[in-house]
C-alpha positions in Angstrom: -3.7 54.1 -20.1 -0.5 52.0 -19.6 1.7 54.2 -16.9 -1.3 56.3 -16.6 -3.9 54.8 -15.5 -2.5 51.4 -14.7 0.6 50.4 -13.4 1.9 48.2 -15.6 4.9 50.1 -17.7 7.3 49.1 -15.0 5.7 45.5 -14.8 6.5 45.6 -19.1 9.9 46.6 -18.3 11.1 44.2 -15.5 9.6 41.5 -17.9 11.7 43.1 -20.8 14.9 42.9 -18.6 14.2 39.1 -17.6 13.3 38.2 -21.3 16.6 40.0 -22.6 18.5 37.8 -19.6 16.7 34.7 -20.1 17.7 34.7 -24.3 20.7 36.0 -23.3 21.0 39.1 -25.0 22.4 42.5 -23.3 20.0 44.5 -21.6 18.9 48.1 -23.6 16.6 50.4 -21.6 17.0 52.5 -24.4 15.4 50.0 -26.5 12.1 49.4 -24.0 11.7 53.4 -23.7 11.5 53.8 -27.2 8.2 51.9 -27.4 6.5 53.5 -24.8 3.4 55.4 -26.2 3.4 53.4 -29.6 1.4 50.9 -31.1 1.6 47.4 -31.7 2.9 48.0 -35.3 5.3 50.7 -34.4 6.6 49.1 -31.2 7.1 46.0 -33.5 9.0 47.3 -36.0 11.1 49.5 -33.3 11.6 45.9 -31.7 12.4 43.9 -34.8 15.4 46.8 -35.7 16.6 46.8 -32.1 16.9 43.2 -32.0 19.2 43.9 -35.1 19.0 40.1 -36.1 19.7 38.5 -32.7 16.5 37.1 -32.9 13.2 36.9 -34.4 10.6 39.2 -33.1 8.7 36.2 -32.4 10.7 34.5 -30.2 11.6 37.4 -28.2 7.7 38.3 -28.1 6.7 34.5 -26.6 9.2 34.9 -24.2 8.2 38.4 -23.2 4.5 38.1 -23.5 4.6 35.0 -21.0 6.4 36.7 -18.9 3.6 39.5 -18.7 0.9 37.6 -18.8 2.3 35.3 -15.6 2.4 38.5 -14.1 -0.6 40.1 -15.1 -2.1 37.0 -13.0 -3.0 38.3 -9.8 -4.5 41.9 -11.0 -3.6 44.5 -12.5 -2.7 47.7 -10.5 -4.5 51.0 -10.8 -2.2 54.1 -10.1 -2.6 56.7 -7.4 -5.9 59.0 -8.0 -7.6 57.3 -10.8 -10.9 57.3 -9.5 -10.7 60.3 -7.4 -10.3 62.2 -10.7 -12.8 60.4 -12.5 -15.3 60.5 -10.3 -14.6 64.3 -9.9 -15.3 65.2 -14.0 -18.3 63.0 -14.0 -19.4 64.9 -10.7 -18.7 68.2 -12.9 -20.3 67.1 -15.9 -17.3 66.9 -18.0 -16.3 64.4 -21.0 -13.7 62.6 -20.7 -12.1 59.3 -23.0 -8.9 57.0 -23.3 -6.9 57.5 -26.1 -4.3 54.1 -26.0 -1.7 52.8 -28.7 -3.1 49.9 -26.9 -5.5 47.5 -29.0 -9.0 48.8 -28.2 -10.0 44.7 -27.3 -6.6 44.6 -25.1 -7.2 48.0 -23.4 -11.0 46.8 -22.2 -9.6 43.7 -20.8 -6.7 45.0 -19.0 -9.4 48.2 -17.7 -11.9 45.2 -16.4 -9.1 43.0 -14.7 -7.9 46.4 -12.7 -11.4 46.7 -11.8 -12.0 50.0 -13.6 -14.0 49.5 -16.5 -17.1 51.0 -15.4 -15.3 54.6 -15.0 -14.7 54.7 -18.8 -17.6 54.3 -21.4 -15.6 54.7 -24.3 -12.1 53.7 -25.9 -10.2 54.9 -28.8 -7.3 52.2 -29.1 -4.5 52.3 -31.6 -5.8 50.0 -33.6 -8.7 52.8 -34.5 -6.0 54.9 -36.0 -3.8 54.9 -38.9 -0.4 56.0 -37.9 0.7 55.8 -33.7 1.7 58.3 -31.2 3.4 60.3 -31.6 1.2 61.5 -34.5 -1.2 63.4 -33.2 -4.2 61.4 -34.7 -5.3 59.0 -32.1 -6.1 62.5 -29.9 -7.6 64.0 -32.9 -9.7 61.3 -33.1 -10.7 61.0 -29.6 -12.3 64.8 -29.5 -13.5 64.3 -32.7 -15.9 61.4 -30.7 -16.3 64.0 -27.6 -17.7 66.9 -30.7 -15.4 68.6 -29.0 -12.5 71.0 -30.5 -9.0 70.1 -29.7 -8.1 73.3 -28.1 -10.9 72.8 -25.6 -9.5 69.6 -24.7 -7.0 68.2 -21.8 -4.7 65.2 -22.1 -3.1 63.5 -19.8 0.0 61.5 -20.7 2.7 59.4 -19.0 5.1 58.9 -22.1 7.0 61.0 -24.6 5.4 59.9 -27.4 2.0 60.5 -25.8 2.7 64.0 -25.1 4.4 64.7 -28.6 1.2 63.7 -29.8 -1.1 65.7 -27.6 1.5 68.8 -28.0 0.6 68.4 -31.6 -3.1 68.0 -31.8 -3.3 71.5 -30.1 -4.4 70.2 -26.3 -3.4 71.5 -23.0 -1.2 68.9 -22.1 0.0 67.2 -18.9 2.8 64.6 -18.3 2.8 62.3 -15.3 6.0 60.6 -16.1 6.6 57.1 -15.1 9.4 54.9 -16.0 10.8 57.1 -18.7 11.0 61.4 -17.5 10.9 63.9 -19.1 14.3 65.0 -21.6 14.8 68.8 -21.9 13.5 68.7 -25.7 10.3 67.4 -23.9 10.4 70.1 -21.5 10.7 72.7 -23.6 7.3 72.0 -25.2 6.0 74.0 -22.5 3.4 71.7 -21.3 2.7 70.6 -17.7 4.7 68.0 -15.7 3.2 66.5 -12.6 4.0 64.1 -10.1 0.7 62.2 -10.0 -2.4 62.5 -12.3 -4.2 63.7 -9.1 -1.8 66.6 -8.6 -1.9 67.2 -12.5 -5.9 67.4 -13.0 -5.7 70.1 -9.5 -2.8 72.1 -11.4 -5.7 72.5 -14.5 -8.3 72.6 -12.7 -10.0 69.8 -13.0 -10.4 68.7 -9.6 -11.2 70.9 -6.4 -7.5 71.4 -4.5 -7.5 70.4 -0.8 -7.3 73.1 1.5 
């Protein structure tokens, strides 16, 4: 969803970079890519070592989280495509769900305040699952609640850990990278890379290309 669907990874990380400032710690990119595609757990405990002591996770997390949230103020924005592609599986009859490391709660609030909600009927959050991306048990679970088989399945990720975890539940997988691309390990995968989730549902199939 986040850096997918909604453009909000690189609101996350500007707010990351002005809460490292504002405590005055050095900045680490390294440290917000990690999280990407993970849970609230895992992204807490990848937070709490990265931090190494500095401070607590709770103080960096107020700072950060009001930082988001005065952001998150005036809307949320939905990325390029998102309804055209929508709109295009529900005009062919096809299933389709989110599967987020985002709280299932969180994720319907953040879908209703871009305006989006309607488009998707049903959620599976990380809190529905056991261990986070990039396990591959949050897209396991998600065909399991399409009764549908993995293989027969697409995904649609913007984050490394979100395409490890497709990669391994067996699904055709495409990457729309946002603030983090691709490494070569990723790449080698095999999967597909696209510039927009538009141009990646065309390159399957799963939306009439333009002539």
């Amino acid at each position: 969803m986040d850096g997918l669907l909604l453009d909000t990874e690189r609101l996350y990380f500007d707010a990351f970079r002005r809460t490292l400032t504002a405590l005055d710690l050095p900045q680490d990119d390294a440290l917000f890519r990690s999280l990407v595609g993970t849970n609230n757990i895992l992204g807490n405990q990848l937070l709490t070592a990265g931090l190494a002591g500095r401070i607590t996770l709770d103080d960096f997390n107020t700072v950060w989280d009001a930082d988001i949230r005065s952001e998150l103020q005036n809307g949320i924005p939905v990325k390029p495509g998102v309804r055209d592609v929508i709109l295009a599986l529900q005009a062919a009859d096809l299933p389709y769900i989110i599967a987020t490391s985002t709280r299932t709660a969180k994720a319907f609030a953040h879908l209703e305040r871009a305006g989006i909600a309607d488009l998707f009927p049903e959620i599976v959050g990380g809190d529905q699952v056991n261990v986070s991306k990039p396990a591959p048990d949050i897209y396991l679970l998600a065909a399991e609640r399409l009764r549908l088989a993995p293989a027969t399945c697409a995904a649609f990720e913007d984050s490394e850990n979100g395409v490890r975890a497709a990669h391994a539940a067996g699904m055709v997988t495409v990457q729309v990278p946002d603030v983090v691309p691709p490494t070569a390990d990723l790449i080698a995968l095999g999967h597909h890379i696209a510039p927009t989730l538009l141009d990646g549902a065309r390159h399957i199939g799963l939306h009439p290309a333009t002539c």
